[in-house]
C-alpha positions as CSV (number, residue, x, y, z in Angstrom):
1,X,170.2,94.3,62.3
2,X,169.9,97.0,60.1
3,X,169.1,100.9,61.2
4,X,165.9,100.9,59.4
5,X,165.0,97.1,60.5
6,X,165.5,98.6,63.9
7,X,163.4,101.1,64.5
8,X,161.0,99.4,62.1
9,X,160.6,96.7,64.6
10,X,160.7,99.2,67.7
11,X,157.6,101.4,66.2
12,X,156.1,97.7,65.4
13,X,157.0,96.9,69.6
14,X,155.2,100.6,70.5
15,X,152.5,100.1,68.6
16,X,151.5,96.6,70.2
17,X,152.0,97.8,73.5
18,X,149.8,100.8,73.0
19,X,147.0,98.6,72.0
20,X,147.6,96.2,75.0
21,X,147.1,98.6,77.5
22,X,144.6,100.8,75.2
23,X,142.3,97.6,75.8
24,X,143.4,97.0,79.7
25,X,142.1,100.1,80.0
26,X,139.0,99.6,78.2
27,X,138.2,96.2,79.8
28,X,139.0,97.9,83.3
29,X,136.7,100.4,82.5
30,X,133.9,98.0,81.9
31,X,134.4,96.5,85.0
32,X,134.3,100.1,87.0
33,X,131.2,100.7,84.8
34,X,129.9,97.1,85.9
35,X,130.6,97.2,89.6
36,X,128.8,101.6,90.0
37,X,125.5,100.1,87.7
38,X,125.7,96.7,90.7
39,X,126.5,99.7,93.7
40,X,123.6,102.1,92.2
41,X,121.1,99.1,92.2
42,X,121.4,98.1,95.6
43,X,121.1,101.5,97.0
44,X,117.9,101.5,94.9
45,X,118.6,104.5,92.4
46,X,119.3,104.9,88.7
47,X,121.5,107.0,86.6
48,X,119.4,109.5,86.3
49,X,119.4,109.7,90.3
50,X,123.6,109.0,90.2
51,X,124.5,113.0,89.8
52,X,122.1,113.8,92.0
53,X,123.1,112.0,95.0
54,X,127.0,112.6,94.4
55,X,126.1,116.5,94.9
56,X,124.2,115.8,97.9
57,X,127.2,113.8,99.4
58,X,129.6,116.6,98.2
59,X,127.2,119.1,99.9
60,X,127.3,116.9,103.3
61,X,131.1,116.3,103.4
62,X,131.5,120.2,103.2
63,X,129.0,120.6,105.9
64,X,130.8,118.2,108.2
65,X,133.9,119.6,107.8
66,X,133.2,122.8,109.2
67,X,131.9,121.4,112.2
């Protein structure tokens, strides 16, 4: 093969693997996204509530550290 049908096939090769894991990580972040929205419903808050309660437990962990 020829230098420039090389590397044309290489940036080809980079460029699909880019997108594959560019949508992994999309469709892996739909199913983090999925799973907080299923955790935040049973505990009975919504995402209004979410930042809320993530200080409060960041509060309480520092509190029970020093003890």
């Amino acid at each position: 093969m020829e230098g420039t049908n090389y590397l044309t096939v290489a940036y080809l090769g980079m460029i699909a693997a880019i997108a594959i894991w560019t949508w992994t990580v999309v469709v892996r972040s739909r199913s983090i996204e999925a799973r907080l929205e299923a955790v935040e419903s049973s505990i009975g808050i919504d995402a209004s509530q979410a930042d809320d309660v993530a200080i409060q437990s960041t509060v309480d962990s520092q509190d029970d550290a020093t003890v």
